[in-house]
C-alpha positions in Angstrom: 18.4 -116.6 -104.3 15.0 -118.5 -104.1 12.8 -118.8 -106.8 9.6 -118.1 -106.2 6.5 -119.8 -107.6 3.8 -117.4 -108.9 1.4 -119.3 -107.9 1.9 -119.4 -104.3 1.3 -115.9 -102.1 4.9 -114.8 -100.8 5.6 -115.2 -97.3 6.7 -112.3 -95.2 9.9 -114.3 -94.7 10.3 -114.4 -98.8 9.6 -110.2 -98.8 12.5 -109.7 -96.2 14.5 -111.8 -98.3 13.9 -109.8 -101.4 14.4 -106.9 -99.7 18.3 -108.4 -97.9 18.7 -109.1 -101.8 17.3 -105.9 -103.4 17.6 -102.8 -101.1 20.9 -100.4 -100.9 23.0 -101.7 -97.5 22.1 -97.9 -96.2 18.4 -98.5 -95.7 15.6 -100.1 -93.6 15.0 -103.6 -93.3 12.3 -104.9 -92.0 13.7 -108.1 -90.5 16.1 -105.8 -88.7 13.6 -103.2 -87.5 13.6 -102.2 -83.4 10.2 -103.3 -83.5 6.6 -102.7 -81.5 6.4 -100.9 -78.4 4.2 -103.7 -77.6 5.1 -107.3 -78.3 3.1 -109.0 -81.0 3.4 -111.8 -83.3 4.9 -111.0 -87.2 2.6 -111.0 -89.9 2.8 -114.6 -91.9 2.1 -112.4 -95.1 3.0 -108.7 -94.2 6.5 -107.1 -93.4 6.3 -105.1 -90.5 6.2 -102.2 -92.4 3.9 -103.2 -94.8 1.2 -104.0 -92.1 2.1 -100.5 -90.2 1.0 -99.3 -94.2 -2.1 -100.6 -93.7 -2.9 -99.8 -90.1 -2.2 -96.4 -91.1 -5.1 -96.5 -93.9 -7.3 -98.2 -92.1 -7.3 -95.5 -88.9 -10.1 -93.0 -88.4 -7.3 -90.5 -88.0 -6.5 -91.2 -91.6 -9.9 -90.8 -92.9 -10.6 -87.7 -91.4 -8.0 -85.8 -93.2 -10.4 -86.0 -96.4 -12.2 -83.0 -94.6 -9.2 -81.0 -93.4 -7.8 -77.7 -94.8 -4.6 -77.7 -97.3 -4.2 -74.3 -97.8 -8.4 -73.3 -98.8 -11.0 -74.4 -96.1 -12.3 -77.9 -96.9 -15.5 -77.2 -99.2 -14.5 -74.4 -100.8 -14.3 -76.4 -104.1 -14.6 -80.1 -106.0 -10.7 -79.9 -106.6 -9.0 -78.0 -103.5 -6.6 -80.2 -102.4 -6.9 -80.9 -98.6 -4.8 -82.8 -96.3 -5.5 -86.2 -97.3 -5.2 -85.7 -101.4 -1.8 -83.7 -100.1 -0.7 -86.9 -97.8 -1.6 -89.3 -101.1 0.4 -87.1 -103.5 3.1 -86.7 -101.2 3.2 -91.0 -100.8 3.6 -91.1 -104.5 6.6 -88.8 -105.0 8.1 -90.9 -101.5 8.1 -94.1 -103.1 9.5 -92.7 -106.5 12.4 -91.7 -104.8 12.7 -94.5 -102.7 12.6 -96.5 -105.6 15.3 -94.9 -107.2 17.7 -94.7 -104.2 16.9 -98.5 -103.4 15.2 -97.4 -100.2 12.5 -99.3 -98.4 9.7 -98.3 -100.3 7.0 -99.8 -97.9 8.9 -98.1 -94.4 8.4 -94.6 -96.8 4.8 -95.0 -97.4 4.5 -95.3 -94.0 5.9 -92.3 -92.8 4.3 -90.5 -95.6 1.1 -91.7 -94.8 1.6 -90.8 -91.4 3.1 -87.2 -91.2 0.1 -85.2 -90.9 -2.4 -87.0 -88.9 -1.7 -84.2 -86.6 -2.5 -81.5 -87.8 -5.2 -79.7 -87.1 -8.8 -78.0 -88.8 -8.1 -74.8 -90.9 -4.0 -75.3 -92.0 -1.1 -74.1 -90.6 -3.6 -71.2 -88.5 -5.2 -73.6 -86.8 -2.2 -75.1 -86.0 -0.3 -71.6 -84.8 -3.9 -70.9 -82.2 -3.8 -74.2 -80.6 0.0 -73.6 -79.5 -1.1 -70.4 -78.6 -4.2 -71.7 -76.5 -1.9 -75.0 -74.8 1.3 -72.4 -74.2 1.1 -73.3 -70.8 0.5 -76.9 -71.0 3.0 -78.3 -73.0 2.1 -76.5 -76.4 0.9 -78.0 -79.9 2.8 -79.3 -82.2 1.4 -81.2 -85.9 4.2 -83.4 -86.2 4.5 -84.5 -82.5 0.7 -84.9 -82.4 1.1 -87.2 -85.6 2.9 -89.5 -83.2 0.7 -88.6 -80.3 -2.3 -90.0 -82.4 -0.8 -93.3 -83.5 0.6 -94.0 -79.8 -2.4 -92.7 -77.5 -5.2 -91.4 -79.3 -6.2 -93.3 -81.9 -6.9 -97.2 -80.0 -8.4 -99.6 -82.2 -6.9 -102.6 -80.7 -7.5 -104.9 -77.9 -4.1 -104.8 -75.6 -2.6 -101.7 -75.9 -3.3 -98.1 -76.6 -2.6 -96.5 -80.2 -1.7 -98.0 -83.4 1.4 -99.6 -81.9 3.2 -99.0 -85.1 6.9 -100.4 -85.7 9.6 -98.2 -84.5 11.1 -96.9 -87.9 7.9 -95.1 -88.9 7.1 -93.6 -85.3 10.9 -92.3 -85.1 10.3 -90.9 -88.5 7.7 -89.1 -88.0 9.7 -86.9 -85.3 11.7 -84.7 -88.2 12.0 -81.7 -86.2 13.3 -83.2 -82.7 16.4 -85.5 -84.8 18.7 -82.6 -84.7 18.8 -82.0 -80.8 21.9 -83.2 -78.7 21.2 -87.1 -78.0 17.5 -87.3 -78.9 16.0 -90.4 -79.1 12.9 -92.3 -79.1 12.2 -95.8 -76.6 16.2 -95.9 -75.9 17.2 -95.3 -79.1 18.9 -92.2 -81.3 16.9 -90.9 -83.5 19.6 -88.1 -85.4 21.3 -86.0 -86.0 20.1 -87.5 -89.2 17.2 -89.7 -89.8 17.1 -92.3 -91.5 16.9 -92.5 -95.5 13.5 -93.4 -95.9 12.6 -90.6 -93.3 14.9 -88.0 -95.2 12.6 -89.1 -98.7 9.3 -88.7 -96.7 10.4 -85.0 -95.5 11.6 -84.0 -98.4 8.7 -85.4 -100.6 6.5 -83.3 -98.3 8.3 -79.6 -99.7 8.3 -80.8 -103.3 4.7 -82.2 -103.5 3.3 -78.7 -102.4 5.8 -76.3 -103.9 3.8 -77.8 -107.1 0.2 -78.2 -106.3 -0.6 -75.1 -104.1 0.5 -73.6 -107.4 -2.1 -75.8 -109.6 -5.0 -74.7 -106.4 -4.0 -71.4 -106.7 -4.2 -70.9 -110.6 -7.6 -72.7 -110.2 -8.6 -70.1 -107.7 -7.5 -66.7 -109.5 -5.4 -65.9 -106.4 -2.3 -66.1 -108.8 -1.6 -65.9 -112.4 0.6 -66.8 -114.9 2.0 -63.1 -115.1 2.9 -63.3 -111.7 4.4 -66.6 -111.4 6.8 -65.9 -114.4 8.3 -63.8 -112.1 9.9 -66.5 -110.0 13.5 -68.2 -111.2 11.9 -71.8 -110.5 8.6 -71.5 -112.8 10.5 -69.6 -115.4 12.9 -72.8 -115.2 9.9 -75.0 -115.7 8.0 -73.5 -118.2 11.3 -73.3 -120.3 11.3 -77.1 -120.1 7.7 -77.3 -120.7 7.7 -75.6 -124.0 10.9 -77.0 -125.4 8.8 -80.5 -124.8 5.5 -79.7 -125.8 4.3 -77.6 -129.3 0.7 -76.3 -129.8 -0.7 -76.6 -125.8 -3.8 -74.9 -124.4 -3.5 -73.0 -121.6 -4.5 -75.5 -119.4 -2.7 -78.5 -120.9 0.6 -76.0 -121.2 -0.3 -74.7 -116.6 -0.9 -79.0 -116.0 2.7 -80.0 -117.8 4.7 -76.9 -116.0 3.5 -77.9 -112.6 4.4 -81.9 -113.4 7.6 -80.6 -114.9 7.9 -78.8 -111.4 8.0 -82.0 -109.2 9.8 -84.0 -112.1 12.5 -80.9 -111.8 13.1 -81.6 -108.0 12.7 -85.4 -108.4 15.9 -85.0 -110.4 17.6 -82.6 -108.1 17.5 -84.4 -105.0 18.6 -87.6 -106.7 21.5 -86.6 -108.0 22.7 -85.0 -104.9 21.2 -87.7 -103.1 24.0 -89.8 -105.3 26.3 -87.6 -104.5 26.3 -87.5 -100.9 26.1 -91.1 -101.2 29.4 -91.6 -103.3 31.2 -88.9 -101.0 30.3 -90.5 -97.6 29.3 -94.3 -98.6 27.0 -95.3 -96.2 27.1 -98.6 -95.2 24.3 -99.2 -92.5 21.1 -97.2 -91.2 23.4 -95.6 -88.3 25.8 -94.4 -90.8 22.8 -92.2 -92.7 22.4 -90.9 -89.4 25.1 -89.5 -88.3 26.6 -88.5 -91.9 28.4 -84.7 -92.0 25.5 -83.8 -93.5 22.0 -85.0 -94.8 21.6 -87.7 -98.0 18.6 -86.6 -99.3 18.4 -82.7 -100.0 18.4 -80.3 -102.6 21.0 -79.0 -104.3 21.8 -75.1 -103.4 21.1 -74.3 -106.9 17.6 -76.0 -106.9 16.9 -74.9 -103.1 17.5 -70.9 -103.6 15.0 -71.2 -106.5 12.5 -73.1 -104.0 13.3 -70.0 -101.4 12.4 -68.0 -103.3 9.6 -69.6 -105.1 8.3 -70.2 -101.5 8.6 -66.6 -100.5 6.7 -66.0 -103.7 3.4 -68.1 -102.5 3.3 -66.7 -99.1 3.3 -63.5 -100.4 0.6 -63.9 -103.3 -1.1 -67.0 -101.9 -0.7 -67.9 -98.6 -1.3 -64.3 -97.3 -3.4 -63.5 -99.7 -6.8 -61.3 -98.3 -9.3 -64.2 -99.6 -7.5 -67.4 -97.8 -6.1 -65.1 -94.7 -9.9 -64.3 -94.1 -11.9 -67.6 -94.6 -8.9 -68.6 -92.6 -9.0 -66.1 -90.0 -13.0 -66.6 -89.2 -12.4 -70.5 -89.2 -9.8 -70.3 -86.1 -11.5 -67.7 -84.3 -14.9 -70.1 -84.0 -12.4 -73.1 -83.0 -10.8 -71.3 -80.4 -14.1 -70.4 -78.6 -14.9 -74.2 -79.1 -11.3 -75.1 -77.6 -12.8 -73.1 -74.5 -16.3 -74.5 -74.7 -14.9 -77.7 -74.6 -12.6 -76.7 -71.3 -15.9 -75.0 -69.5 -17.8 -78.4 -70.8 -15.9 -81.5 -70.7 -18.7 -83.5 -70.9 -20.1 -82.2 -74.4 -17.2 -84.3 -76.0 -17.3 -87.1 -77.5 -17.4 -90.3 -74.5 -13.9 -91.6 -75.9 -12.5 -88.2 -75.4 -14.6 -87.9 -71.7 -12.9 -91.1 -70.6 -9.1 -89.7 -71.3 -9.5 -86.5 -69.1 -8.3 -88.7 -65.8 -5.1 -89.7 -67.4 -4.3 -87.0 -70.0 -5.5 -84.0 -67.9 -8.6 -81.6 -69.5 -6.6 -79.5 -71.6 -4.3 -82.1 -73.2 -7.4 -83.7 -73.7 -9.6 -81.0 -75.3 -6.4 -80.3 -77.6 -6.4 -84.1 -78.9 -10.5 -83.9 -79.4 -10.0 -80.5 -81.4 -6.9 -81.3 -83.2 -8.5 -84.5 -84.5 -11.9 -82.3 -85.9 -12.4 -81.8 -89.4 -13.2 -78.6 -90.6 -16.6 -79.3 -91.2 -17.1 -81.1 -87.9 -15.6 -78.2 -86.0 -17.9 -75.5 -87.8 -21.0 -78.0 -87.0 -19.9 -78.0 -83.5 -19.2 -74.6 -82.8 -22.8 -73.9 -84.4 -24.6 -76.6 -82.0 -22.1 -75.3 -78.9 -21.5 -71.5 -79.4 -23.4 -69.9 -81.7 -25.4 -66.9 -80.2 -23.8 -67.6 -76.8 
């Protein structure tokens, strides 16, 4: 093994070889990564996936989800989460685990980082009326428009359209397409499994907001502490809580339940993540993929407490009369924009205008709505709509 100098920057050459030296044989490496859809030269400083990190961050895509709905409509409060404080938290919990199963950490980020740039204003809602709206054109999808945006949409470079990000990351950002019958992405398979640091990423997403749409919620009176000790999984976490903690507030006692929350599933998924991995012994990125069953998962104990801990928030939160109606007049005033925008093409923005010849009108419309903010999509429907 090399020694390295501290006083000289590492190479990108030097970061593939810790990683030949330091990762588990079953993950990513970035020396062996498919690579770009378009041909460029490797960063001297930056693995692959490393600079696909930062191309990420650095996209207006990115930025924009600072301003888009979590569960509450962006600007309903200082501490609301929204998608990108979701995306952020959900990074953090990726590379834990990624760390711990000797995954590429850098690969993770990237997909985690990357997973929602899809999705549209207003949540889930927003998401449901623009499938509803495109039903006959191809439909609307968050996670395939996460792709969509880093491949077409979003074009900062000279050369090529869309981020042109490595293969690993694009392929992992296509969760919900790995388990059909010889899918794959540019020639290659992309299931029935993904790969591990794709598994972390999807996983991290369920376990980052099984715990904070619980901290939003308390925070917003929607759900209580009564109500929530009726669920196996809180119960299980307040029980750890107290046996940790003497003499808490209220608040300090709510703030170390929902940490103890993600620690809880941390814990789960890594040991049966071991598990799986002492039962099959995965010796290569292919073998991950097409494994029995997946690596990284909970265990049936930990996932019928999550089922019905999730059944819990969509009853008491996510359906709840004071979201379902800020939520319900937010969608309704971006579907009458969606059709503004089809009557008036030109009342987009000139990037958007210029896409209509190769991406038809209503592909395009759907890209230039998906990507609004809420905020954005409330100013235009007040400059486009209003009164008409």
């Amino acid at each position: 093994m090399k020694n390295y100098r501290t006083n000289e920057m590492p190479s990108r050459k030097e970061r593939e070889d810790l990683e030949a030296y330091g990762l588990a044989p079953y993950a990513t490496r970035s020396a062996e990564s498919l690579g770009r859809r378009h041909a460029e030269q490797p960063h001297p400083l930056r693995t692959c996936f490393a600079r696909d990190r930062d191309r990420i961050f650095h996209s207006r895509c990115f930025r924009r989800l600072e301003y888009k709905t979590q569960v509450f409509v962006n600007g309903t409060a200082d501490h609301f989460r929204t998608r990108l404080t979701h995306t952020m938290e959900m990074s953090a919990t990726g590379r834990t685990l990624a760390r711990i199963l000797r995954a590429n950490e850098d690969l993770t980020e990237s997909i985690c980082l990357a997973h929602d740039l899809g999705h549209s204003p207003f949540g889930h809602e927003g998401e449901k009326v623009l499938d509803e709206l495109m039903k006959e054109k191809g439909g609307f999808d968050h996670n395939l428009q996460s792709l969509r945006n880093v491949e077409v949409v979003e074009s900062p470079y000279p050369g090529f359209h869309g981020l042109n990000l490595s293969w690993e990351v694009r392929a992992g950002l296509l969760k919900h397409e790995a388990h059909i019958e010889n899918a794959g992405l540019d020639g290659h398979p992309i299931g029935p499994f993904q790969s591990i640091e794709a598994q972390i990423a999807d996983i991290a997403d369920d376990m980052t907001y099984h715990a904070h749409d619980v901290d939003d919620g308390l925070e917003a009176g929607i759900v209580t502490l009564e109500q929530l000790e009726t669920t196996e999984f809180w119960r299980t976490a307040a029980a750890a809580t107290r046996e940790r903690y003497d003499n808490l507030t209220e608040f300090q006692f709510v703030r170390a339940t929902i940490r103890t929350m993600l620690e809880l599933q941390v814990v789960d998924v890594k040991n049966h993540a071991f598990e799986a991995l002492e039962e099959f012994m995965p010796q290569t990125v292919r073998d991950v993929m097409t494994v029995p069953r997946r690596i990284v998962d909970f265990s049936p104990g930990m996932q019928s407490m999550l089922d019905e801990f999730s059944a819990f928030m969509f009853e008491n939160m996510y359906f709840h009369h004071t979201v379902a109606a800020a939520t319900k007049e937010s969608v309704g005033l971006m579907r009458k924009l969606f059709l503004h925008y089809i009557g008036h093409p030109d009342s987009m923005g000139r990037k958007a205008q210029e896409r209509i010849g190769t991406e038809g009108l209503w592909r395009t419309v759907c890209d230039y709505v998906a990507g609004c903010t809420d905020r954005y999509a409330i100013e235009e429907y007040e400059k486009h709509c209003l009164g008409r």
